[in-house]
N, C-alpha and C positions, 0 to 999 in steps of 0.2 A: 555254610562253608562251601565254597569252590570246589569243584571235582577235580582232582591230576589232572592233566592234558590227556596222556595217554586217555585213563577212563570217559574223557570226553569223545574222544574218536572211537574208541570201543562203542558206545552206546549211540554214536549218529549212525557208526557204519552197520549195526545190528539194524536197526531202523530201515535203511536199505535195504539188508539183504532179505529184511520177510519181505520186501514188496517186489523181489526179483523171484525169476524163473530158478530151480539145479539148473549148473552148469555154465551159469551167464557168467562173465568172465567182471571181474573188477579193477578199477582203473589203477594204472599202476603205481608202483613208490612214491615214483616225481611227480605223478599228478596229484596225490595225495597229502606232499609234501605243501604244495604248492594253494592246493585248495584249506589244508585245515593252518598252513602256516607253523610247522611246529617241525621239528630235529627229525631226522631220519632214525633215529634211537629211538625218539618216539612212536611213529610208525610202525616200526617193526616188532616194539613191544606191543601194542593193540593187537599188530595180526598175529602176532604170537599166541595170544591170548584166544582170538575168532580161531585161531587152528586147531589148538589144543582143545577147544569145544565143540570140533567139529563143526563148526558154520562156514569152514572155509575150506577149502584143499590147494596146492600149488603144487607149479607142474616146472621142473628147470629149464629156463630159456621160454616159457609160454605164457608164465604169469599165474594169476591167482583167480580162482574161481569160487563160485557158490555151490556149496554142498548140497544133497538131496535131505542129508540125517543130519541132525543135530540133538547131540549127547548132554546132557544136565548130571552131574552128580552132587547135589545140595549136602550130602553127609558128609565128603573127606574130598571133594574137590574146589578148584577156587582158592579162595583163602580162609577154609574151615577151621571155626570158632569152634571149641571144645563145649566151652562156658554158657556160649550162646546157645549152641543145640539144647544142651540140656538143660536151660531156662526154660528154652521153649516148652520142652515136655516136662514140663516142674520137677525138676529134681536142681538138687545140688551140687555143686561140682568143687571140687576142690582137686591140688595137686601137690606133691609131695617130692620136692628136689633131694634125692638118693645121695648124689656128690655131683663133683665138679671137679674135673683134673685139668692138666695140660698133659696135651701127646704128639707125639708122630706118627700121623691114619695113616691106616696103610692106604696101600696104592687105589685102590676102587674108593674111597671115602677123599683121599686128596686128588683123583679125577673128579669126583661129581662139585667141588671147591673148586677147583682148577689152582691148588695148591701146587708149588713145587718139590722136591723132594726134601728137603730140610727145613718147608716152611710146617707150624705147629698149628694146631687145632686144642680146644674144648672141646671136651665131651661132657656132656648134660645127660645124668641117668635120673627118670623122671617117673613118677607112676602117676596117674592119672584117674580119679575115682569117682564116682555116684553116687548119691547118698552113702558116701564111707564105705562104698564097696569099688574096689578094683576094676577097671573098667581098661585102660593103654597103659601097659608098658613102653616105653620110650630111652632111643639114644641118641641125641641131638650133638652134631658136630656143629662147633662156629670158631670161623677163621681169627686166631689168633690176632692176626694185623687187620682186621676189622673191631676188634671186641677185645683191646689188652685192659688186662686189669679186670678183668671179667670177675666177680664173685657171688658170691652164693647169698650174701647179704643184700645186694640188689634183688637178686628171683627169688626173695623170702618175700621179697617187700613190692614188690611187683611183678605181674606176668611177663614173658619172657619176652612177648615180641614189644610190650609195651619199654622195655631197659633198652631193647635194641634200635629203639625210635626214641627215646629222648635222651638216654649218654649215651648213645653213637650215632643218632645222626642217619640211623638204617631203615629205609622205608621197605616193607616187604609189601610187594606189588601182585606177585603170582608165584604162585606154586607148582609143580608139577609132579603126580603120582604114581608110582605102581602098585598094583596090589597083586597080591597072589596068598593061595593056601595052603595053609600047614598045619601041624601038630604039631600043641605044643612037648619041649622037653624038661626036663627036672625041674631046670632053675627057673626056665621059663614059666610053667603051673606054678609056682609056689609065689613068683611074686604077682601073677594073680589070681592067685586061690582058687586053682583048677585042677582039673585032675590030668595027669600025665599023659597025653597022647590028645586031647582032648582039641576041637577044630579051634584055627585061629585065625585071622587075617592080618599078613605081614604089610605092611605100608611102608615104601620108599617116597620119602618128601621130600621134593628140592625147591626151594626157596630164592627167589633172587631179589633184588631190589630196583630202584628205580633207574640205575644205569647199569640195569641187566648184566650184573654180577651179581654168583653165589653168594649167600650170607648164611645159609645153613641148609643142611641136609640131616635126615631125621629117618632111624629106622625104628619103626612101632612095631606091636604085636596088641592088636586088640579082641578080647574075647568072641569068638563066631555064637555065640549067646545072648548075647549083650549088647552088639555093635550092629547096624546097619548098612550096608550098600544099596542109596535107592538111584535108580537114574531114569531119566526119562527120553523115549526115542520118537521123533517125528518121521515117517516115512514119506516121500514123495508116491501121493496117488496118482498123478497124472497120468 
């Protein structure tokens, strides 16, 4: 199968940039435009993507250059496969859809959608497990007017991103993460089977599709036990 456009230009322009110097400066939009043949949406999405992996930096009014570090997070960055991780290291994975409402997010959950104030979301409460053990708690928002008619019968019967690509039509192309740490609290330990105060890692996921619109945003909490953060840093020795 053919690779997206976008991931086409992604992977000539990595090619490039190991065989450039930090700091060397990369040819602009319209030359890019022009060279690979393909939508300015397209473009933008590629270097979106070289940015947010650190292969690139941009400077306003100066253009786009090549970075010294580039950052790899193969656990929870990209478009991180739950299923797939945990194939790899033989275990099982399974998940467990909690409910499925419709709501009105509030304001930080309808900024990271770029929802307006009356427009409505799904919330997907999801628990995520190992060998039958508890591994992500999960609460997935998806934009109402992207995903009507959303039910629980579809994500019984297939993974989620898999419904959102053949009854909608939604390709999820990138992602983008924060993580930070915490303790968990009551409700948080119990659904999964940890003790109260106990380390976690919270995960902001935001998800867009192939014309770089939100299609969902996702806050996890995964066991600091259980779960890993690996990434890898190249430093410029010159």
């Amino acid at each position: 199968m053919e690779k997206p456009l976008y991931r086409q230009v992604i992977l000539d322009l990595e090619k490039q940039i190991k065989n450039m110097k930090p700091n060397a400066k990369l040819p602009s939009e319209r030359q890019l435009l022009v060279k690979y043949g393909v939508s300015r949406n397209t473009v933008r999405l590629a270097l979106l993507d070289l940015e947010e992996r650190g292969l690139i930096y941009r400077l306003h009014g100066k253009g786009t250059f090549v970075s010294s570090t580039f950052l790899d997070q193969p656990n929870i960055g990209g478009m991180y496969s739950f299923s797939e991780e945990l194939k790899r290291t033989g275990q099982k994975a399974s998940t467990k859809n909690l409910s499925l409402d419709l709501i009105t997010p509030d304001k930080n959950i309808a900024a990271q959608l770029n929802l307006g104030p009356r427009e409505k979301a799904y919330e997907l409460v999801r628990l995520r497990l190992a060998d039958n053990q508890p591994r992500i708690f999960s609460r997935t928002y998806l934009p109402e007017k992207l995903f009507p008619k959303l039910n629980l019968n579809d994500l019984n019967a297939e993974p989620l991103y898999d419904v959102m690509k053949e009854k909608y039509d939604q390709i999820s192309v990138m992602a983008f993460e924060d993580v930070e740490a915490v303790c968990l609290n009551q409700e948080e330990s119990r659904n999964l089977a940890e003790k109260v105060g106990a380390p976690s890692l919270k995960i902001f996921r935001k998800t867009i599709n192939d014309k770089n619109v939100p299609v969902e945003f996702t806050i996890s909490l995964a066991r600091g036990d259980k779960f890993v953060y690996r990434s890898r840093q190249y430093n410029d020795l010159s």
